[in-house]
C-alpha positions, 0 to 999 in steps of 0.5 A: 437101613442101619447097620452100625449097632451104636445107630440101632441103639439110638433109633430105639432110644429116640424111637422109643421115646417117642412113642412115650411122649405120643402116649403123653399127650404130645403132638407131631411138633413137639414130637419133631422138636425132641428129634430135632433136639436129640439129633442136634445133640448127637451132631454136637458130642461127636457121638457118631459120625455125621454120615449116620447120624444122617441116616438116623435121622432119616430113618427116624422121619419115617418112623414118626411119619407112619401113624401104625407106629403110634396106635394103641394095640388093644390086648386080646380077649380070651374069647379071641385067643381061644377063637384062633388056636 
């Protein structure tokens, strides 16, 4: 779990971003090739210290393991929303 709020940013930032770039046509290797550049990016400007940026990585493997992260949510008719109140 992080817990560091400049970590949080950067998940949602990378995670962010790999959802558009999943949506753009891109596959898993290319989606591991942005993460690992990201990260060596943050390794490399000393951005964060070397113990989150650890967790961060590992918390961004599982994002990009869990194919729920990646579906296209279909929006709700208006039969639906009127069917569930």
């Amino acid at each position: 779990m992080l817990t560091d709020t400049l970590t949080i940013r950067h998940y949602q930032r990378l995670t962010d971003s790999l959802v558009e770039l999943w949506r753009r046509g891109n596959r898993f290797t290319e989606l591991q090739l942005y993460m690992d550049g990201y990260l060596a990016g943050l390794r490399h400007s000393n951005a964060l210290e070397a113990y989150l940026i650890h967790r961060l990585e590992a918390e961004v493997f599982r994002f990009l393991r869990d194919p729920s992260n990646f579906e296209l949510s279909l929006p709700e008719t208006q039969l639906e929303v009127d069917y569930y109140r």
